[in-house]
Each structure stands twice: as C-alpha cells, then as structure tokens.
Phi, psi and omega in degrees: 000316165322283193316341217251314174291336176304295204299325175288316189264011138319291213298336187272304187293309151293348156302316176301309165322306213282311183289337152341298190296304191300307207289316160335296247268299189289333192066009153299153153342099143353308210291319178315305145350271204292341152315294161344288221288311170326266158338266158007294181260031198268144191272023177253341181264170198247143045232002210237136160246110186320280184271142192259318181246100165304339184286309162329298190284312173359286181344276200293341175290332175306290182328314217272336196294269255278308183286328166284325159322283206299331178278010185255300207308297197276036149220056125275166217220071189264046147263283174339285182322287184314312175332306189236087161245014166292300193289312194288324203268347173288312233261322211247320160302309196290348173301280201271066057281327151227048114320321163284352189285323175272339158324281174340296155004285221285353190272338204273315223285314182274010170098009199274180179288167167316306194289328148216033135266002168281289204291346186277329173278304148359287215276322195268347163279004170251095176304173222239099197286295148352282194293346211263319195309308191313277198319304168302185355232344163313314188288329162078066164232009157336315189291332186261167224291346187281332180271354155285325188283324175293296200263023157263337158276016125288343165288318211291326176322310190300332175270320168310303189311323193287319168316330194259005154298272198351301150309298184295333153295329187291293197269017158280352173267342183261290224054040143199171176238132140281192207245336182288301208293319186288323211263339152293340193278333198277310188308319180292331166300285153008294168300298206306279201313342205273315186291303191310310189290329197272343158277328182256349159283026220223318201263321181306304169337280199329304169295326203257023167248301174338293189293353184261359191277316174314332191053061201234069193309353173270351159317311232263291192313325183281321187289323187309283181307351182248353173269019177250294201278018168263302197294317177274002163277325191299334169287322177303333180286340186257358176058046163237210193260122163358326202274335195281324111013290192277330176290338184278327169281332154294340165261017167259306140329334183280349182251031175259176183292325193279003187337286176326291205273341163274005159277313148345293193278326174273352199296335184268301159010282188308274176359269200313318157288320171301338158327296185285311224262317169309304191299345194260344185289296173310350182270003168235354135337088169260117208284013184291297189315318178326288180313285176327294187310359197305318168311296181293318176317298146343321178297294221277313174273347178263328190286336172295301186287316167299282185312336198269328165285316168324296194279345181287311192278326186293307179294343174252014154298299178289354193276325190108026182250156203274147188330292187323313186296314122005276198294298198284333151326284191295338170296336173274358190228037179263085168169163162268155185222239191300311176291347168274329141332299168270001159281304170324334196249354162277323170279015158249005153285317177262041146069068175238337192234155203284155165326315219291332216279315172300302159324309169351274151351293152312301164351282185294303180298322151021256182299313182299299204306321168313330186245021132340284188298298143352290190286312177309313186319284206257066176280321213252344151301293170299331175273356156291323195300297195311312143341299154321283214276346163314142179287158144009291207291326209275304201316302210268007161288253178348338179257323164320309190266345186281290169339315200270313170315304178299345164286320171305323191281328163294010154271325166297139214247148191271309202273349202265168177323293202296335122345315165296303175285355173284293193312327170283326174273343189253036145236348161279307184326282207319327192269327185274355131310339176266329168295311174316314175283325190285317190302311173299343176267326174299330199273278165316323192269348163284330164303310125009278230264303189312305195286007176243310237225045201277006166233064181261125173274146199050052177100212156284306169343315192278287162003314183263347181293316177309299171296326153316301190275324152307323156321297208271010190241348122346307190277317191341305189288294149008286206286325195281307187319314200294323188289324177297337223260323190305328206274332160296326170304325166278344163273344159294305175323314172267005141298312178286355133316311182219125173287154189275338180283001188235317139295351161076204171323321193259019156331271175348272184308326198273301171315289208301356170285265191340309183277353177282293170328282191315320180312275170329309186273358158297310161320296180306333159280357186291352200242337154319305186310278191305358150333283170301338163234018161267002216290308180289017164229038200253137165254204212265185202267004180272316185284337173293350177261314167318300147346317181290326196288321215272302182295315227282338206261350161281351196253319188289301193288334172246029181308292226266343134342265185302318151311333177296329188271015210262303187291355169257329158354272208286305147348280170334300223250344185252357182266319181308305162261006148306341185276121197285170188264191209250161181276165197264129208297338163289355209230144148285119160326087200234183189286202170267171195276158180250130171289150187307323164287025178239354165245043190248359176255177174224154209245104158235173197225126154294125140260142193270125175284146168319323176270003186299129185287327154332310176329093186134328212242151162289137191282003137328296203309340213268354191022054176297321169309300191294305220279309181234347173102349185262173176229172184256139187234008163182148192252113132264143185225120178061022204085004179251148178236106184293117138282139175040091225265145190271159195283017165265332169339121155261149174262137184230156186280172218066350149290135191270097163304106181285172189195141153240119193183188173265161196293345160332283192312340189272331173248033152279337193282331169297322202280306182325297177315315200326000000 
C-alpha cells in the first residue's frame, strides 16, 4: 500500500515537473500542464496505466481542493472589496445569473437532463481566480484601474460560488428547491460565515501576531495549516464542503498583520498540492469523450467567452463605470477555472450529473483560459475600435448615464438621518446573524450531546435546558446591542417622520408615540425571532421557567459586563482592519522611490480664503498653468480628497489646494490665487 502510493505521486509529481518546465518554455498557463500531464498518465490513454490507486491521488487532490481554496481566501479582501463593492456585487450577480441562465439553455437545447443542466449553468458562472490574477500580472496591468474592479468582482463570485456549492448540495439530496429550502440554506450559511468571519476576525489576528513575536516560520507555517485543516473539518462536520472552510479561513488570515510572510511560507503548499489536484483533474479525462463532445464543447466555449463580456461589462456599466472601462472587465473575466472543477466534480460525487459533464469542463476551461491572455491584450484595441464605429448619440447617451451614476454615489452624505439608519440597521443585522449562528450551533452540539452523552440527567429534556441557557447567555451581549441599537433607531425614525412644520405644538408627543410604537414592536420581534429559533431547544415548562428566571436575574446583574464586552468586540473588529500588514520579510521599509523627472519639482499647499479671487471659480477660469506654470494636482474638502481634479473642478473657499511646480512657479500661483 505504501509501495503503491509512493510509486503514484512519483509518477504524478514528475510529469508534472516535466510540463512545468515545457508550458514556462511555451509561455502557457502551468495549470493547462498539469491537466495535460493528467491525461497522459491517465487510465484512459493507452498503452500503459500508470496510477495503480486512484483512491490515493483521490486523496491528495482533496489537500489540493483544501489548499487552493484557502490561497484564493488569503487574496481575498474586505478592505479592497469596500473600494469597489457596488460595481463587484452589481457585476458579479448579474454576470452569475445569467451565466446560470445560459448554461441552463444551452444543457436543455442539447437533450441533457435537468440536473445538468443546472450544474453546467453552475459551471460557466464562475470565473478563474487563478488564471486571471496569473494573466494580469504577466501582462504587469495589476495596477490599473480596470484590474481592481476584476478583482473585487472575483471576490464577490468566490462568495456566491460557495452559496451556490451549498445550494446544489440540497438539490442534489431533494432534486428540488424551494423557496422555504433556499431560503433556510442561505440562512443557515449566512449565520456560518457570519459567526466564523466575526469571531475568528476578532481572535486570528490576534493569535498569528502572538506566534509571530517568536520569529519561527515553522511556528508561523504550522499554526497557519492547522487553523486551516481545523476550520475546514468544522465546516464538513456542519455538512458543508472542505473548500467552503478553507476559503473562509484564508480570508480571515488575509486581513492579519503577518500576511506577507504567511503567504510566502504557503505559497510552495499550495503549488504542490494544487499541482497533485490539476494532474487528478486530468485522470478523469477520457479524450474519447473529448472527442464524441467536441460540438457542445465549441458552443459551450464561445457562449463562455461573449456572454462573460457581455454580461461582466454590462454589470460594471449599470454600476456607473464608463464604457472602457466596462469593456475591458468583461474582457477579463471571460473564462472558468477552479470553482468549476469543483462544482463539476460534486455533481459527479454525488452521483446527479452525467459522466460526460466533467470533461466538458475541463475542456471549455482549456480552451477559455488559452484565449484569455489574447482578450486583456487585445482589449483596449476592441474598445477603440468599438468607440469609433458608435454613433454620436448612443456614445454621449452612454456617458451621460456613466455621469449621473457617478454623481449620485458622490452625493450621499455620510453624515445625514438616512446614513445613520443604514449603518445601525446593518449592526442589528450583523448581531441578530450572530444570534443566529450561536443557535444553529446550539442545534448541532444538542445532537451532539444526544449520540456522547444518552444518560445525560434528564434526558433529552436536561440536554436542551443545558444547551439553551448557554445559547441564550451566550447571545445575551448580541440580544442587549440589538436592543439599545433598536432603541436609537426609533428615536431617529421618529424624528425624521414627524416634522415640527406638520405637527406644530404637538411634535413632542407625537415623536415620543412614534418611538415607543417602534420600540415595542421591534422588542417584539426580537423575541419572536429568538422563539423561532430556540423552537428546538425549549424543554418542558417547568425547567423553561427556571432557565427565565436564571437569565433574567443575569441580564440585571452582568447587564453592564456585557456591553463592555459587546463593545471590546467591536474594538477588536475595527482594529483589525485598521491595523496595516507588516512589511514582507524579503523587503526593508524604505521611502517611495521618485522618478527622476520629479525631482526638481515641489509640493505646497494653499488654503483658499472667502476673499481669495479662486474662491467661486473653476480651475478652467483660473488659467494657473498658463499664467505660472504651476498645476494644481489635489483638492482637500471637508475631510474628502479630490486627486489630481479635472479643469471643471471647482475650488471653494476652505479647500487646502495641493500645487505642483518649481518654487519660482508655486509661488506666482499663491499670488494668483491669493
């Protein structure tokens, strides 16, 4: 058994080595290598069968599931993500719906079953995090602004993908859905990512800044994997996937300090099992199959390649980003990668999808990825072209609408009523999900408890008392923030409801009705809410009174304990991501470097006065360039900062003007200004 597994991840680690070398040498894709290298040694081509236990590489392709996932998790992002997160969560749902739509189409148009043609509309909604990151930086166009939006709308896909592994399991166990089933499956998801991201961002830090004060990268290497293969057994034990697990714990390490050097130390991990998981990809590969499929393969790839610009450029369009920009998104994002593999090889574990379908895949992801690199070039060619040949009308209708989007989101105020009530309602959400997660968690550890513990005293009865009052004393800080947070919510609401112009003398009274009303019925659902989801851990009614009495008299006596703690939480979770990451253990902290033609200029800065002849005027009007030579290159205003301002700008008094120029030039423009 030894001799047998040795002898397969030879033969699988040198081929792979060896098409490494050839695809390096060709400038291809790697991942297309170990697929290859897959085929090849694979037990469908002839003349030799290679791997003697398929059950093996089976194995180690799980590791490679578990690692790739978790190195996708650590370049995910919520910081990044809050940059672009409108245009990613527009862009990427309406891409993956209908991307699932056509899929769906395109599996009925050829006769296939329901089932896959639902995984196959699946398959074609997820882009290639992997390939696309590989492609961009070959290309060295990371940077630019169209390649930040591709990779915040592959963030939000990698979280959609997981709703939607999640989904496909219920219906491959029903073979249906419903709208009561989707809508417990999103919850109960929901709750999971919700406790695991607010709790392990509140503690991971925390821990992996500890182990890194030792300075031991086999410390740093050891805690990283094992709070990785830990996190993704807690999801399998919760009957979720490996992959969902390992990504969530890689995007909770992706927000610690130590980023840099734990990506460094997994990055050769990773490689080596994603390796072994691409070459097990190719071992299932029959090119027989290849062959009979080549027509839907064709379909199936231009239907990849069109529909993913179409619909990726049409959602960061409807977002407010101007046509080019648009255009060169969807052009980046035209192909399948990783996540489609493993949605393809779950419907073919859980045995609902046709044999035919997983090559497919491969295939198609192939074929996209090969015309990847092709579509970023010649993106900025088509989006010239495409420029041209638009009529007049259509161009500045389209631009037109780029304008207006873009005015609106720079028009909400931070600072107004309705600002408030956003930010306050999506911290009762974030809590009343944590209330959610503990319960659901309460629901498995009574199950638990039943199958360890069956002469537990008093029964299942004693079980559920026990487990309740830690649920609910657990929840206790969660449940008092909802409440306080509810009771600030109603007292705005009922300012901004009732005006002092439409009631008059009786303002006064009329808010505090209105806010009381509001209180109460919120109170109520709160408790409605916390019913519904104890309904399976309520014991008889003797021990439920006891249990009320036991919080009730815990809630007066630790009251104001549990806020302190609800509030170092909350500490916690804004330090986390306030905290900057470390610098990268190959790299010294140095200043930034100036290009050489910058370094005869200098930087000052104006504040503009009410009397200032600037004051009013658009920097068109102010002709400064022409006049002194200086330019203006950033407006600060009210805590906001215009870079580098287009000649429509206006300058207003109070703004601290940045001016660039030689010092001659900078100060004619202070006089000009003055």
């Amino acid at each position: 058994m030894h001799h047998t597994l040795f002898q397969d991840l030879a033969i699988v680690m040198m081929v792979a080595a060896v098409v490494t070398v050839i695809f390096r040498r060709l400038k291809q894709p790697v991942v297309l290598g170990y697929i290859l290298a897959g085929v090849i040694i694979g037990p469908h081509t002839p003349p030799y069968k290679f791997i003697e236990d398929q059950h093996t590489i089976d194995t180690l392709s799980e590791l490679g599931v578990i690692f790739l996932m978790f190195a996708l998790g650590l370049e995910f992002s919520l910081r990044k993500l809050s940059k672009v997160g409108a245009t990613a969560l527009i862009g990427a749902t309406m891409e993956i719906i209908l991307m699932v739509w056509v899929g769906y189409q395109i599996g009925r148009a050829f006769g296939w079953h329901t089932m896959d043609s639902v995984f196959l509309g699946a398959i074609l909604a997820i882009s290639s995090t992997t390939i696309i990151i590989k492609a961009l930086e070959e290309l060295g166009k990371t940077k630019e602004p169209f390649a930040q939006l591709i990779f915040g709308i592959l963030i939000v896909e990698d979280i959609l993908a997981i709703l939607m592994i999640a989904m496909l399991g219920a219906l491959a166990s029903t073979g249906s859905l419903s709208v009561a089933e989707v809508g417990l499956t999103v919850g109960k998801l929901g709750a999971f990512l919700g406790v695991v991201l607010v709790a392990g961002l509140i503690i991971i830090p925390r821990l992996l800044n500890y182990v890194a004060k030792f300075k031991s990268n086999e410390m740093l290497l050891v805690t990283v994997t094992g709070l990785c293969l830990g996190i993704s057994l807690l999801a399998v034990k919760l009957e979720y996937s490996v992959a969902l697990g390992a990504f969530l714990i890689g995007a909770i390490i992706a927000e610690a300090r130590q980023i840099a050097r734990i990506e460094m130390l997994m990055h050769p991990v990773r490689d080596l099992f994603s390796a072994v998981f691409f070459v097990s990809i190719g071992l299932l590969i029959d090119p027989k199959v290849l062959w009979e499929y080549i027509g839907p393969i064709s379909v199936i790839s231009l239907a990849v390649i069109f529909g993913k610009v179409l619909t990726c450029g049409l959602g960061t369009f409807v977002a407010g980003n101007d046509l080019r920009t648009s255009m060169r998104v969807g052009m980046g994002l035209a192909q399948i990668g990783e996540f489609s593999f493993i949605i393809a090889a779950f419907g073919l574990q859980k045995g609902v999808t046709s044999d035919f379908l997983y090559p497919i895949a491969v295939a198609v992801s192939a074929i996209t990825t090969l015309a990847t690199p092709y579509l970023i070039r010649a993106s900025d060619t088509i989006v010239g072209w495409s420029e041209k040949v638009m009529p007049v009308s259509v161009r500045r209708t389209l631009d037109a609408y780029t304008h207006w989007v873009g005015g609106l989101s720079k028009s909400s105020s931070r600072r107004s009523p309705s600002a408030f009530l956003r930010k306050w309602g999506w911290q009762i959400a974030l809590n009343l999900l944590l209330i959610a997660g503990v319960f659901i968690g309460g629901f498995y550890a009574r199950r638990f408890a039943l199958e360890k513990w069956p002469d537990a005293p008093g029964g299942d009865n004693g079980i559920k008392g026990m487990v309740l009052l830690g649920a609910m004393l657990l929840s206790l800080p969660m449940i008092i923030a909802v409440v306080r947070k509810w009771q600030a919510f109603a007292m705005l609401l009922s300012e901004m409801s009732v005006t002092r112009k439409a009631a008059g003398e009786r303002t006064a009274p009329l808010r505090a009705l209105v806010q009381m009303i509001a209180f109460v019925a919120g109170c109520v659902a709160l408790g409605i809410y916390i019913l519904l989801l104890s309904s399976t851990l309520l014991p008889s009614w003797n021990l439920l009174i006891v249990l009320a009495l036991v919080l009730l008299v815990a809630t007066v006596l630790l009251r104001r304990s549990f806020i302190r703690l609800h509030a170092r939480a909350q500490v916690a979770l804004v330090e986390t991501f306030e905290t900057p990451a470390a610098p990268h253990p190959h790299e010294e902290p140095s200043e930034p470097k100036v290009h050489p033609l910058l370094r005869e200029a200098q930087l000052d800065t104006i504040t503009v006065s009410s009397t200032s002849t600037a004051a009013g005027k658009v920097i068109a009007e102010l002709k400064l360039r022409t006049l002194t030579g200086a330019s203006i290159v950033g407006i600060e205003r009210a805590g906001e900062n215009v870079i580098n301002p287009g000649i429509d700008e206006e300058i207003k008094a109070g703004d601290s003007v940045l001016l660039i120029g030689t010092i001659t030039q900078i100060e004619k423009a202070k006089a000009v200004m003055g």
